[in-house]
Each structure stands twice: as C-alpha cells, then as structure tokens.
C-alpha beads as a LAMMPS data file, in Angstrom:
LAMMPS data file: protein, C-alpha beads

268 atoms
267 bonds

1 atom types
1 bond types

-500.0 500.0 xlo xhi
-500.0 500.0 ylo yhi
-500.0 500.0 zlo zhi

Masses

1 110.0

Atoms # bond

1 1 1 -158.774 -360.727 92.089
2 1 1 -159.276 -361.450 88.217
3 1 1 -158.478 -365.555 87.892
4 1 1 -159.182 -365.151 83.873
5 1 1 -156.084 -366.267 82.099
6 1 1 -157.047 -362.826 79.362
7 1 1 -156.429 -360.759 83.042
8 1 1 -153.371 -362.044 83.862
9 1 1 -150.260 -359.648 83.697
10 1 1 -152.608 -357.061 83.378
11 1 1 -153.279 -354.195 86.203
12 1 1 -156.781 -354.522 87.894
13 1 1 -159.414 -352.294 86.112
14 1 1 -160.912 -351.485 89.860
15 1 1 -157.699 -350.721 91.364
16 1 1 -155.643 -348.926 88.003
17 1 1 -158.755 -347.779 85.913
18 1 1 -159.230 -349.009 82.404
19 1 1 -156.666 -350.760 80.178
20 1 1 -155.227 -347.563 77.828
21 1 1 -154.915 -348.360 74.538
22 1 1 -153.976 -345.266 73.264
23 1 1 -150.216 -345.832 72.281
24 1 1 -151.111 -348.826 69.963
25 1 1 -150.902 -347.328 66.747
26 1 1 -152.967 -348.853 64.726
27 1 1 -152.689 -345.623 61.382
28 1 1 -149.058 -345.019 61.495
29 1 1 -146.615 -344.977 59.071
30 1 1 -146.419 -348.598 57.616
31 1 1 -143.386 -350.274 58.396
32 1 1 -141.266 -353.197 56.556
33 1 1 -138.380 -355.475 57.669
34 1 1 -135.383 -353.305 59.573
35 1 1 -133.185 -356.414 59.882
36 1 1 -133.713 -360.074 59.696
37 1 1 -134.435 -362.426 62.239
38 1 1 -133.604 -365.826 61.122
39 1 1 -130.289 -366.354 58.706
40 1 1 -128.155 -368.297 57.045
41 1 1 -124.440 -367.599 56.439
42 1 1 -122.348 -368.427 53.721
43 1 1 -122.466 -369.616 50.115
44 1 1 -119.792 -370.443 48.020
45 1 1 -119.468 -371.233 44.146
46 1 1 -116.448 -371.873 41.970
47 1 1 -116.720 -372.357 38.060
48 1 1 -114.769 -375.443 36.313
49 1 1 -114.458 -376.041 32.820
50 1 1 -117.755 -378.131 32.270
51 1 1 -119.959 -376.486 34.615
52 1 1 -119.673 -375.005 38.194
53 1 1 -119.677 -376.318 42.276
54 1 1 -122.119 -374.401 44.635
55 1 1 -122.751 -375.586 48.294
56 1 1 -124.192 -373.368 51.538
57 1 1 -124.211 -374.970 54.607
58 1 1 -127.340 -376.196 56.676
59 1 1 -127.879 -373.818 59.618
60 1 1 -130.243 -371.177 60.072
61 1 1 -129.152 -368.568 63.411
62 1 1 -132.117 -367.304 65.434
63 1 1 -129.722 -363.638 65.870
64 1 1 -126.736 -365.759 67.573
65 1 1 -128.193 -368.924 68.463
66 1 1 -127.675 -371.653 66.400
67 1 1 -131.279 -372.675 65.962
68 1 1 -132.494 -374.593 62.902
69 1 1 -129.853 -377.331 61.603
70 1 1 -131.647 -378.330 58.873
71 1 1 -132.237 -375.261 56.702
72 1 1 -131.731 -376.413 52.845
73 1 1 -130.150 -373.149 51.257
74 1 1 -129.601 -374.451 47.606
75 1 1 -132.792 -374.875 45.036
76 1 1 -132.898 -376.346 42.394
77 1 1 -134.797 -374.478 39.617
78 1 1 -134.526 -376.834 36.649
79 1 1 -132.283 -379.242 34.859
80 1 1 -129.490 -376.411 34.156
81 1 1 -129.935 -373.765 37.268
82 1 1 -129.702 -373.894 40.949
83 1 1 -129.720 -370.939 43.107
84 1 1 -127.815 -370.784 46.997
85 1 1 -129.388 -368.167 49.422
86 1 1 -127.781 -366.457 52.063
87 1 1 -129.516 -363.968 54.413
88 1 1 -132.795 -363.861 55.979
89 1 1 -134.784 -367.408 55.309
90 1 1 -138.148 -366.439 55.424
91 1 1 -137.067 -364.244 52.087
92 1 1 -135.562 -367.112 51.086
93 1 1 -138.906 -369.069 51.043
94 1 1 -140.848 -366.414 49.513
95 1 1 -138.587 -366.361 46.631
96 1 1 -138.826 -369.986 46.331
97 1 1 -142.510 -369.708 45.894
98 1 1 -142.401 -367.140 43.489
99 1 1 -139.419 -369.512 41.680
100 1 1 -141.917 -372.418 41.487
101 1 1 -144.584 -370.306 40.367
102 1 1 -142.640 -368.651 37.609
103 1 1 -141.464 -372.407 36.598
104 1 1 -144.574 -374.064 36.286
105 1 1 -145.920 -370.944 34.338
106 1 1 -143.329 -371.325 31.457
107 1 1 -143.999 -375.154 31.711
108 1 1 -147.263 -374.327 30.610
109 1 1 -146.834 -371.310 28.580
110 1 1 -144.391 -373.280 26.000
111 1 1 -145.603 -375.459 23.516
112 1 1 -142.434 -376.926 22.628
113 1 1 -142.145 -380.473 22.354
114 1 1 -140.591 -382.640 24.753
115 1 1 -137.137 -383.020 22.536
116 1 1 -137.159 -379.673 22.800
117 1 1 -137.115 -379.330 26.658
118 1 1 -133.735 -378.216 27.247
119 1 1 -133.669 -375.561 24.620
120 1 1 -137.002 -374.098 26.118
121 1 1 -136.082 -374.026 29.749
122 1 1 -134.851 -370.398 31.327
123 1 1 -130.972 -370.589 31.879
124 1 1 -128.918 -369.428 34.185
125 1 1 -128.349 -366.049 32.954
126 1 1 -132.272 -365.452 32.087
127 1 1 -133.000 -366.216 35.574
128 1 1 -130.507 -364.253 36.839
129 1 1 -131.884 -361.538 34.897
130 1 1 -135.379 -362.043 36.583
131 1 1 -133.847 -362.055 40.533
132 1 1 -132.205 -358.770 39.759
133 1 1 -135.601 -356.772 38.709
134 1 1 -137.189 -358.500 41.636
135 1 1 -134.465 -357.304 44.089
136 1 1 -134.086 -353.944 42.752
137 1 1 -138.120 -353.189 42.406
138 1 1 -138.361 -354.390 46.016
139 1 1 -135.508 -352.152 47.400
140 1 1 -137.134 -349.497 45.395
141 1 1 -140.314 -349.963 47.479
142 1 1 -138.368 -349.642 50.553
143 1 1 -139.025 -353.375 51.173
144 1 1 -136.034 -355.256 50.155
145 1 1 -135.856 -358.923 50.666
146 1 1 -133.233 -359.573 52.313
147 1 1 -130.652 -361.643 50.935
148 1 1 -127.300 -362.379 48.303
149 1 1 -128.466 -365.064 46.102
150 1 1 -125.959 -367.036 43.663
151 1 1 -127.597 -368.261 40.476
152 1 1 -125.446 -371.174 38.916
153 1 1 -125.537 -373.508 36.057
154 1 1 -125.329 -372.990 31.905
155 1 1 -126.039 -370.118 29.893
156 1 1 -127.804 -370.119 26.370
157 1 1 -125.158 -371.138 25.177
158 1 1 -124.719 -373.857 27.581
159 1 1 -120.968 -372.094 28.901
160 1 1 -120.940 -372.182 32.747
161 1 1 -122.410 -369.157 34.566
162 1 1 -122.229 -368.278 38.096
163 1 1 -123.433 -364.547 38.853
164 1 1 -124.596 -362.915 42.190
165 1 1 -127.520 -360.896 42.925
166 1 1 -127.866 -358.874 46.574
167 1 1 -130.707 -357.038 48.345
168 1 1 -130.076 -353.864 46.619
169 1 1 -130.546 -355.268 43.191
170 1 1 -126.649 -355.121 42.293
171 1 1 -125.301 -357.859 40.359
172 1 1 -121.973 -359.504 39.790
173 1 1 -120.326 -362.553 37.787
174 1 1 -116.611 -364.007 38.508
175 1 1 -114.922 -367.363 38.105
176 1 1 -115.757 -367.441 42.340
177 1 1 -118.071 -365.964 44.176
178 1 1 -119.259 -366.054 47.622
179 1 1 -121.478 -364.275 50.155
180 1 1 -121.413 -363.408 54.385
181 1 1 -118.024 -364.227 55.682
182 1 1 -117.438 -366.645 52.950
183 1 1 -116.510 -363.279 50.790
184 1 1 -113.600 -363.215 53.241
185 1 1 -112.425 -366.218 54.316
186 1 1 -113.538 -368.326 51.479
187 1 1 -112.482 -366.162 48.405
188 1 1 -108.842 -365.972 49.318
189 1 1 -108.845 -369.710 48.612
190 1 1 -111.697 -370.233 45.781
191 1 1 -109.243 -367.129 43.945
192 1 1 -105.609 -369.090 44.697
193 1 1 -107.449 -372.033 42.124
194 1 1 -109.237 -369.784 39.914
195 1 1 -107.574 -366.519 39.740
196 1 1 -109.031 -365.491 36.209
197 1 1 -111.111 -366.909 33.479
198 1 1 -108.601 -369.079 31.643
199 1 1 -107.483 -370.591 34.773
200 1 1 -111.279 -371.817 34.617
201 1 1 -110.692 -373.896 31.219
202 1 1 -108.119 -375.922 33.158
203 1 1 -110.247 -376.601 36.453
204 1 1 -111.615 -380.242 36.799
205 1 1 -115.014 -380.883 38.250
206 1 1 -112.827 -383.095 40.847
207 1 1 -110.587 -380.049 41.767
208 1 1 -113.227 -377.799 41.841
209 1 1 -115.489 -380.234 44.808
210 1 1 -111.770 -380.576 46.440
211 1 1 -111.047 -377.016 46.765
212 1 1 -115.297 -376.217 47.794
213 1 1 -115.038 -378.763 50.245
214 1 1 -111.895 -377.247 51.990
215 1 1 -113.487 -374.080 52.198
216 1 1 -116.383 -375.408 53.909
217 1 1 -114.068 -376.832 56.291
218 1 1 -112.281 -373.201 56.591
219 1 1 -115.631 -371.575 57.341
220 1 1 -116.707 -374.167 59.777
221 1 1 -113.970 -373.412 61.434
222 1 1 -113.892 -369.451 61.680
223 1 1 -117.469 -368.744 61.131
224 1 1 -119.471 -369.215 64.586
225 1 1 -122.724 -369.398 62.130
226 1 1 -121.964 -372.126 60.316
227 1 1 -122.262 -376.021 61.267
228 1 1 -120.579 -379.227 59.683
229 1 1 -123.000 -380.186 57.509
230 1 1 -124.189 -378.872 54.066
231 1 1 -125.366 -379.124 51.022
232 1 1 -123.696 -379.404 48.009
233 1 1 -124.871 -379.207 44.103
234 1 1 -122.676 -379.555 40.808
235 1 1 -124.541 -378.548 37.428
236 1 1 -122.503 -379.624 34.494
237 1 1 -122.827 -380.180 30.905
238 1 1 -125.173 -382.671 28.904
239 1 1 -125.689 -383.905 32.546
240 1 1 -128.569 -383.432 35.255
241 1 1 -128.153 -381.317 38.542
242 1 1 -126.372 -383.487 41.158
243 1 1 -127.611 -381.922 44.481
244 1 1 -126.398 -384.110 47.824
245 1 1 -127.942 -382.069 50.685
246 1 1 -126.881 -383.353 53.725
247 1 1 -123.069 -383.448 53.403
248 1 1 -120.723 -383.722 56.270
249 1 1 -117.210 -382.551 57.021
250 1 1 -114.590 -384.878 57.107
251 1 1 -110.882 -385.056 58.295
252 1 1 -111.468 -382.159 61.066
253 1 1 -108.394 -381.211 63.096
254 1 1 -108.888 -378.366 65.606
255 1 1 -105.302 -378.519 66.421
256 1 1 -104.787 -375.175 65.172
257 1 1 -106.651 -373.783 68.227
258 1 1 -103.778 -374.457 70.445
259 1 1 -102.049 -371.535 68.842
260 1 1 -104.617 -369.497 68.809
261 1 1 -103.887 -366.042 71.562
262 1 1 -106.474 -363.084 72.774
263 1 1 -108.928 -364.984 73.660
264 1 1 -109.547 -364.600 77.953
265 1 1 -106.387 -364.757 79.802
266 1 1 -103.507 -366.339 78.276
267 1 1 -100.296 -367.978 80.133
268 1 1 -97.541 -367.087 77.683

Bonds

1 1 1 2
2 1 2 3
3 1 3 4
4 1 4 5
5 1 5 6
6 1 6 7
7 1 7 8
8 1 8 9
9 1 9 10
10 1 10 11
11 1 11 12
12 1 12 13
13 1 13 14
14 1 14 15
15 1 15 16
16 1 16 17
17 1 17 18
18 1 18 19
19 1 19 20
20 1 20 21
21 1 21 22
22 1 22 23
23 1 23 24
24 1 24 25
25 1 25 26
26 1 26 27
27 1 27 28
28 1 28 29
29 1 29 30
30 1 30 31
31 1 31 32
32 1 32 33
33 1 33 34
34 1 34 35
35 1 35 36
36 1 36 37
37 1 37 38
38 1 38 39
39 1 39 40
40 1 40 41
41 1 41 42
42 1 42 43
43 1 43 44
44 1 44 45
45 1 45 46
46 1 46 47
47 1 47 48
48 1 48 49
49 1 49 50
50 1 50 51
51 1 51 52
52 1 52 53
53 1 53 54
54 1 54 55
55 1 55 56
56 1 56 57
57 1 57 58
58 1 58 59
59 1 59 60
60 1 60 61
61 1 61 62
62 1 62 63
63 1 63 64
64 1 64 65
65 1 65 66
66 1 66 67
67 1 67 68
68 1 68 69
69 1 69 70
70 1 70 71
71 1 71 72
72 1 72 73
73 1 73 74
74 1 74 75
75 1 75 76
76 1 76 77
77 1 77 78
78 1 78 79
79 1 79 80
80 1 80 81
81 1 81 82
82 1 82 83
83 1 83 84
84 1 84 85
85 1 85 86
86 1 86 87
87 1 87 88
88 1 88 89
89 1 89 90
90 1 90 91
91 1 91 92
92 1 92 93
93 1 93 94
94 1 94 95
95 1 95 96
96 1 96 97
97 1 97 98
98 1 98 99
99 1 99 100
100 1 100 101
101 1 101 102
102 1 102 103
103 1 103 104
104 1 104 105
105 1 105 106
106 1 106 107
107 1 107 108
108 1 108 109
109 1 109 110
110 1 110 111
111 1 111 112
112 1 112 113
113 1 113 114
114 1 114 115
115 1 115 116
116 1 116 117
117 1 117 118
118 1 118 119
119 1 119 120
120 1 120 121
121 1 121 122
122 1 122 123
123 1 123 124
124 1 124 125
125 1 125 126
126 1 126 127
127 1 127 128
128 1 128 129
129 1 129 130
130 1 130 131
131 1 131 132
132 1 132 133
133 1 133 134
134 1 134 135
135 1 135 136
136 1 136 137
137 1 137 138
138 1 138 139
139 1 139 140
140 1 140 141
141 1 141 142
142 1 142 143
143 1 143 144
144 1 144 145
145 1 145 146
146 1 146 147
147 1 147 148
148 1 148 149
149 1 149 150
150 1 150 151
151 1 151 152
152 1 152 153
153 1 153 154
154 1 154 155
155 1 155 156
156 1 156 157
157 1 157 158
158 1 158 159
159 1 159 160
160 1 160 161
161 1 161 162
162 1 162 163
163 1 163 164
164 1 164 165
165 1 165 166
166 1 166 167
167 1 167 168
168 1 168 169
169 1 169 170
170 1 170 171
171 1 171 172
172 1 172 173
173 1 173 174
174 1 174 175
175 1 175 176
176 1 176 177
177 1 177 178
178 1 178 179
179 1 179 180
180 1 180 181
181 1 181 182
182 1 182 183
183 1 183 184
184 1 184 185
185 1 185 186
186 1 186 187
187 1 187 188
188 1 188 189
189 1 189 190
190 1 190 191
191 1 191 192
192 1 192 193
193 1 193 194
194 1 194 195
195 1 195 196
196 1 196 197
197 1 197 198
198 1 198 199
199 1 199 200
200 1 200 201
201 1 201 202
202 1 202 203
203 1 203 204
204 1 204 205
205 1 205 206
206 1 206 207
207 1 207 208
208 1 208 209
209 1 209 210
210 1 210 211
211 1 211 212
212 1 212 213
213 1 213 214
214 1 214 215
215 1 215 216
216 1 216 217
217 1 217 218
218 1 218 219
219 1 219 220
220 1 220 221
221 1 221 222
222 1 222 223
223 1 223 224
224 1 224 225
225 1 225 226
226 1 226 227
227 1 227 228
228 1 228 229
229 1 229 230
230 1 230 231
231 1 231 232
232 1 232 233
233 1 233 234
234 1 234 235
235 1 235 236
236 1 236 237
237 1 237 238
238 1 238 239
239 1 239 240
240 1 240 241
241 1 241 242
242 1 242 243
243 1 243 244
244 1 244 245
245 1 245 246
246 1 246 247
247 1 247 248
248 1 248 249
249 1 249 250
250 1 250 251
251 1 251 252
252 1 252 253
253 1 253 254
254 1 254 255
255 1 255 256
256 1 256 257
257 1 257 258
258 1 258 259
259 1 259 260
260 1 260 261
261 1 261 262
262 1 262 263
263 1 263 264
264 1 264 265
265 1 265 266
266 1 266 267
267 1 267 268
C-alpha cells in the first residue's frame, strides 16, 4: 500500500496500471470566465441638486452563501469621482488596479500647478468614458469583466453626473440608477423622489441620504444577498468626497413578515 500523501486518492499503479493523463487537455480551446464566483449585489445612486448619494452594501456571496462581510464596493477615484461595483469582485479588483494605475499616470503626466488641481483631474464623465471602452473591448474579446459599475460625482462643468456602465459595454445616465435587484426594488422608490431632471434641482443632499438609506433598508430586507451594513459616499460641490464605509441599518422592524403567505405550509 502507497503511504505517500501524493498517492493518496489515487488507484494503485500495481493493481490499476498507470495514472492516464490523457483527458487533461492541456491545447484546447482557451477558455475565459462563464459566470462569476464571488459577488456583490446591489448599488444604488440618486442625484440632488449639489451633487449625488451612492452607497452598495458590504457583502460579497460565495454563489449563495453569504461569505465575505467586509467587501468595500465603492472607490474613490479622486476628489470629484467615486465609482460603486456590483458583480463579480475579483473584476472589481482588477479594475481598481487599472483605476490607480491610470490615476497616478495623469498625476504625473500633468504639469499643472497645484491651484490648478481640480481643473486637471478626470471627471466623472471622462472616466466614465474610459470604463465604457474598457468594458466593451473586453466583451469584444469574449472576456468580459463581469460587472455594472456606477460612476458618480461632477462633470467638467462641475453639474452632478451619475451614469452606468455594464459588462457589455452599454451605458446609461438618469437622475437614479441602480444595479442587481436594486433595479427593482430600489428604483420604484429612488424614481417616487426623483422622477425627472427638474425634480433633481429641488432634491436636498439631506433628502437624498434619507430616501438612499430607506432603500438600503428595503433591499436588506428582500434581497437574501445583501447584509445590514454598507457603505455610503456623497460627492458634492466645492466640497471633498465624504465616503463612511461601514454604515449600519437602523430602525429595523421585521413586522411585516407576519403577513407575509407561500412560504412552507401556512395555517390560514
């Protein structure tokens, strides 16, 4: 008997003949991602008259098990853009790289003086720009990364932009957006306070936190792959990025659940 831990599971060489190794493939066809593996759900973003609200909550699901609870899915970029990710995370952190690598090469690149560092930083809508070629080159190699990415903060202009980007390269801008089940639980909500752009000139910043912070609530409660805590950042005019990343839920009532039928055997 073969006591070698590299023999063990293995069938006896004297007994089965040699190890085949014939249906390991090694000059196939090469293959990419079919479907990710480790995800995070839903982020949300509403704009307001002076800037715009994004938050994502913390988890990351191994397929259906609630794995990693402390998955940051908003990034900063700069002092007027911060992107939320939704979809696969190890994307996710190859886009940051390639984010921090793009940043420190226009830091370099510009020779701009330091009064001059706002008007010399990419904005929202240049960056935005940028995500979409990278998402539609790579779903043009048959190698998408997979994920819906919200880009939010000012424009050139320094007007709030929110804008969303998916895996396919197809973009999108509205007063609200949101991706995973956010798009249909959330929306219904973010879209009752901001129907249209001019509702957006009469949004507060406080409104706007209010109204994010109840649908985080809402998709806490309906989304099994979401958890109660979350990040949350607000970019906003003549003002820095205010990112708070480990928010929690508040006020929680799951009285509602009473009512709830069709779930096992009820007793009418």
């Amino acid at each position: 008997m073969n006591h070698f831990p590299h023999g063990w599971g293995r069938p006896r060489d004297d007994v089965y003949g040699a190890y085949n190794h014939a249906y390991l493939q090694t000059d196939g066809a090469k293959q990419h991602t079919q479907s990710p593996i480790v995800t995070g759900t839903s982020v949300i973003a509403v704009k307001f008259k002076d800037g715009v609200v994004i938050a994502a909550d913390n988890l990351a699901s191994y397929g259906s098990l609630a794995r990693f609870t402390d998955v940051k899915r908003l990034r900063r970029f700069n002092s007027r853009v911060v992107l939320g990710f939704g979809g696969d995370v190890s994307d996710m952190q190859h886009l940051d790289r390639l984010l921090s690598t793009l940043s420190i090469r226009e830091d370099y690149s510009s020779t701009a003086s330091e009064s001059d560092n706002a008007a010399r930083e990419l904005n929202a809508r240049n960056l935005h720009t940028y995500l979409a070629k990278v998402m539609y080159k790579r779903r043009s190699d048959f190698n998408p990364l997979w994920n819906a990415i919200l880009v939010v903060g000012l424009d050139g202009e320094s007007q709030p932009f929110l804008a969303s980007v998916d895996l396919l390269g197809t973009t999108f801008s509205a007063p609200t957006l949101a991706t995973g089940f956010g798009a249909h639980l959330a929306q219904p909500i973010l879209r009752r306070a901001v129907p249209d752009e001019a509702a957006v000139a009469e949004m507060t910043r406080e409104k706007a936190v209010e109204v994010v912070r109840e649908c985080m609530k809402v998709l806490f409660y309906r989304d099994a792959r979401s958890i109660d805590k979350y990040s949350m950042a607000v970019v906003e005019k003549e003002k820095e990025v205010e990112l708070v990343e480990d928010e929690k839920l508040e006020q929680q009532s799951w009285a509602f659940a009473e009512g709830i039928k069709g779930y096992g055997t009820q007793t009418v």
